[in-house]
N, C-alpha and C positions, 0 to 999 in steps of 0.2 A: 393380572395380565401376565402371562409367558413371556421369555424371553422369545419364543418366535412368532410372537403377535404384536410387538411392537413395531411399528413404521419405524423404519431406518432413517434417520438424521444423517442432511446434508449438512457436513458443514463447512465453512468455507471461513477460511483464514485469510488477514492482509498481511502483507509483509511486513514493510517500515513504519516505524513504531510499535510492532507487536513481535514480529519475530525478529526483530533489533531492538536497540533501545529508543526514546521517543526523538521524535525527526526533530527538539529542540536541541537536544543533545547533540545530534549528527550536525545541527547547523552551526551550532555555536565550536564546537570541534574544528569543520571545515574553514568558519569566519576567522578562528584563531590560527589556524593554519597559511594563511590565506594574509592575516594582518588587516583583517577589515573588519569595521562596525558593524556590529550585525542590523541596526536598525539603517546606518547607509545603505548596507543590501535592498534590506526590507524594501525600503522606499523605489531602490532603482529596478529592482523585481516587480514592485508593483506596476509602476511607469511601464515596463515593457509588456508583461499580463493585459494591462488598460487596451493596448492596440490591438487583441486579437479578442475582444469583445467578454472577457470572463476575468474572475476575481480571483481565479482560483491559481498559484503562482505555476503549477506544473502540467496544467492543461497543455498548454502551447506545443510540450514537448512530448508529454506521455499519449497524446493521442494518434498519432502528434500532428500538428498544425504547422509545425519549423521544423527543420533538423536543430537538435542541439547544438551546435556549433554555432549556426545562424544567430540563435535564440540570446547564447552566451558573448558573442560578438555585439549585440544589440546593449545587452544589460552593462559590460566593459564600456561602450559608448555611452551611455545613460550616467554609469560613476563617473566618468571623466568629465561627460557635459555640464553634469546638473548638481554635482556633490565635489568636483576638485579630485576626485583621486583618479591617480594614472597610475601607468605600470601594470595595469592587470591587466591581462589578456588571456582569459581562460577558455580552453577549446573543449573541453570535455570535464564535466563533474565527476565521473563515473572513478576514476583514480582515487583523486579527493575526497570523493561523499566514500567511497568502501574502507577505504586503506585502515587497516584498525579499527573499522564497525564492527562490534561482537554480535556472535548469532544469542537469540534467549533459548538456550539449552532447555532449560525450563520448560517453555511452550511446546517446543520442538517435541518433550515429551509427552505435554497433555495432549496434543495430536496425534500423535503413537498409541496410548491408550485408547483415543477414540477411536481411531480406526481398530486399535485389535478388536474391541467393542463390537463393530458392526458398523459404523458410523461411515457415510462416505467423508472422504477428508480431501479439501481440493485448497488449489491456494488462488482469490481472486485479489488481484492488486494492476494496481493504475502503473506501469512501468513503462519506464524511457527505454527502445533500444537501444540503445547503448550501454543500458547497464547490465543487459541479459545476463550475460554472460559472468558476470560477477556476482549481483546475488544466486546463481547458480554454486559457487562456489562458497557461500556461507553454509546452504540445507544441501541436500541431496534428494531433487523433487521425484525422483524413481520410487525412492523407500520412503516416502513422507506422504507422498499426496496421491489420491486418484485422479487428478488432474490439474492443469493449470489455465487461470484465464489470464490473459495478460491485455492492457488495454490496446498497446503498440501492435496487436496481432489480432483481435476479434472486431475492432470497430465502434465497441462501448468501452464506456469509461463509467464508474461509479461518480455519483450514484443516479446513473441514468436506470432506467426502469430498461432497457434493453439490455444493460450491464446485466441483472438482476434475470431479468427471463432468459435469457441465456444459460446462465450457469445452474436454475435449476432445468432446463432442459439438458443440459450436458448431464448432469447426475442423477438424471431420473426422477425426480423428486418434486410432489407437490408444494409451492410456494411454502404453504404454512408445514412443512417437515424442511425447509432450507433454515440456515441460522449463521447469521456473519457477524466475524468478529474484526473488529477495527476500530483504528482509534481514534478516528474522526466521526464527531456527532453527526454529521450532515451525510456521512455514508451511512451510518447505524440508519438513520432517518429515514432517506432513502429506501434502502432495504425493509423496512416496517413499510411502508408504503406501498411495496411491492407483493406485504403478504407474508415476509418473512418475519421471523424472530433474530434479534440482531443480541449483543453483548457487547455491550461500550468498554472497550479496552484500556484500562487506567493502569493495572498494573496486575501482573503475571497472576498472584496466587486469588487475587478476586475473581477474575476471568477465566482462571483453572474449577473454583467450586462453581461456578455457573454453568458451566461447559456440563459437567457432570450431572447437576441439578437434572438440566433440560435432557441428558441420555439417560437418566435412570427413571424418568417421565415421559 
């Protein structure tokens, strides 16, 4: 097979934990920053998740169901109620969660490659308004991606199957020629359910031979 008889590959990249480092990293950073347990989090993020019917801790906000603020105001209540810790009052993550999050240069490049390829390259991630404007300032979505789906702005969220049909209608692409990579099982999941080819994101340079695998296939 020619190089112009191959179907062009959609492929659609997450942000945190792929093109940052993994979102334990960024929590555990933020909980030290911050001077708190990360498992007091845990538990008082849970607690607040629980009243807006899902498990999932950043639904609330990335679709969003709350303004952040609200959301954050809630979980400040929940630590003080239910765990003894005061003094937090946090209005916005978006400072704290960037401030010194490295971009993976790395990726950044296997994406480059793909697209010079042929490859369409888009970025689909579940993101809070709020932080737009700052992972903006880690990539450069002009010169990286053919497009971006963001959840806070389309109306899906991964990994809903309307997340998923979506983005390959944005990129033109039959289901089984889309391929997401993320580092969450239950989006990979999703997206195989939908018909795509997914790449469970563990760590840069296995995700980079796979990437390549499935374009030179």
């Amino acid at each position: 097979m020619s190089a112009n008889d191959r179907r062009r590959l959609a492929v659609w990249s997450d942000f945190g934990g792929v093109l940052t480092p993994p979102i334990t990293h960024t929590m555990g950073t933020f909980c030290r920053s911050q001077g708190l347990d990360p498992e007091v989090l845990r538990r008082a993020l849970g607690t607040v998740t629980a009243r807006y019917g899902t498990r999932d801790v950043m639904e609330p906000i990335d679709t969003p169901l709350v303004s952040e603020e609200e959301w954050l105001a809630q979980v400040s209540q929940v630590l003080a109620a239910d765990h003894g810790v005061t003094g937090v009052h946090l209005t916005t993550l978006a400072d704290a969660w960037f401030d010194g999050r490295e971009t993976n240069h790395a990726w950044v490049a296997a994406l480059r490659k793909a697209r010079e390829s042929g490859a369409f390259v888009g970025l689909l991630s579940n993101m809070v308004p709020t932080w737009d404007a700052h992972w903006r300032r880690m990539v450069d979505p002009a010169a990286l991606f053919d497009d971006v789906l963001l959840s806070f702005e389309v109306g899906h969220r991964k990994p809903s199957p309307g997340m998923f049909a979506l983005a390959a209608e944005r990129a033109g692409a039959a289901p089984a020629d889309c391929v997401l990579v993320d580092d969450l099982e239950h989006n990979c999941a999703g997206a195989e359910a939908a018909g795509w080819q997914a790449i469970h994101f563990t760590d840069t340079t296995a995700a980079t031979g796979r990437l390549a695998e499935l374009l030179a296939g």
